[in-house]
N, C-alpha and C positions, 0 to 999 in steps of 0.2 A: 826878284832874285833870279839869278842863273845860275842852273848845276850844268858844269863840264866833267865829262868823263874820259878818260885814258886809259890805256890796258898795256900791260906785257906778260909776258910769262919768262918763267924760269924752271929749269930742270935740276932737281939735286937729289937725294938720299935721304932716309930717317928711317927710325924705328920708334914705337910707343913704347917705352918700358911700361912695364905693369898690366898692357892690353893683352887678354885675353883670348890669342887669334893670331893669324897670320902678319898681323901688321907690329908683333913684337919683333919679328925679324928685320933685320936690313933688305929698305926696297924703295923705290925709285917714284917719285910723280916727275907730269911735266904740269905745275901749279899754272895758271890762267889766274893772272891781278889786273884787278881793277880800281882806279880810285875814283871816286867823286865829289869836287871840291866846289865852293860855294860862292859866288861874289854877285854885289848887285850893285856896284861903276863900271863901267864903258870906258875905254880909254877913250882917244880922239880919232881914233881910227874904229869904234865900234867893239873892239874886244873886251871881253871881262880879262884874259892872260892869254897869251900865243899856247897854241898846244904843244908846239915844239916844245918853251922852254918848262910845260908839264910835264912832257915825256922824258924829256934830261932830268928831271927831279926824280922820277919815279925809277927810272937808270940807277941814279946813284945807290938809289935804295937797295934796289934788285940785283944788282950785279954782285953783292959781295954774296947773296944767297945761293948765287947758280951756279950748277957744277961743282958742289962740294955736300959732303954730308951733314946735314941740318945741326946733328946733334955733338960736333965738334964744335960749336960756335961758341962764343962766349954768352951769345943773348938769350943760348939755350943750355947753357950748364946745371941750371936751378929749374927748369921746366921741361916736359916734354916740346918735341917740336910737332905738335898734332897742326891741322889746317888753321884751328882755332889760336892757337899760340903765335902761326905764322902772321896772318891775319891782326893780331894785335900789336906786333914788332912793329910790321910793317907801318900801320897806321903810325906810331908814335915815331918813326922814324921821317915819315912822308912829310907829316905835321909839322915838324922842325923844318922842313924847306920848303913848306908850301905858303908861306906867311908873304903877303898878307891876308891872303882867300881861306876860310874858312873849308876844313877836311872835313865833309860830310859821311863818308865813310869807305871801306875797304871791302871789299869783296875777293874772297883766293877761294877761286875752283881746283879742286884737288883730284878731279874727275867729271865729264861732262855731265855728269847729271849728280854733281855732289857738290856744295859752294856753302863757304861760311861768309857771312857778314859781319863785321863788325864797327862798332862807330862809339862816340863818348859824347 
């Protein structure tokens, strides 16, 4: 089996309703995502997938999150957009274009020394 990994990041806005603290106000990350997907064929040239057309996958994903406020979104109307909710979008978004390879899971750093993982 081989795990390939890919990262981007994205900058946008959010607040926690309901948290307790500074982060119920309107304020800013620059998120660091990572995905790691799963395959064990080789094409005919040695690859499990091109990382390019991984990193357009993971675009498509990310691009509609960045530069805008988390909590206008439709995927976050019924949820907080905490790291952990991002994290779990994201996966179930990435998943849908990452077929046939297997999404072994998501990682969004929310701060260098602060990162959710998540995986199903």
């Amino acid at each position: 089996m081989f795990e390939l990994t890919v990262r981007d990041h994205i900058s946008s806005a959010h607040q926690l309703h309901g948290y307790d603290g500074p982060c119920k106000d309107l304020h800013g990350h620059t998120w660091h995502i990572e995905v790691v997907v799963m395959g064990e064929k080789l094409d005919n040239i040695g690859l499990v997938t091109d990382f390019k057309w991984l990193k357009a996958k993971l675009k498509e994903v990310v691009m509609p999150l960045d530069h805008v406020c988390l909590n206008d979104l439709p995927a976050f109307k019924d949820v907080n957009p905490s790291t952990e909710n991002l994290a779990r979008h994201i996966y179930h978004e990435f998943a849908m274009r990452c077929a046939p390879l297997k999404l072994k899971q998501v990682q969004v750093w929310e701060s260098q020394n602060a990162s959710v993982i998540y995986y199903e």
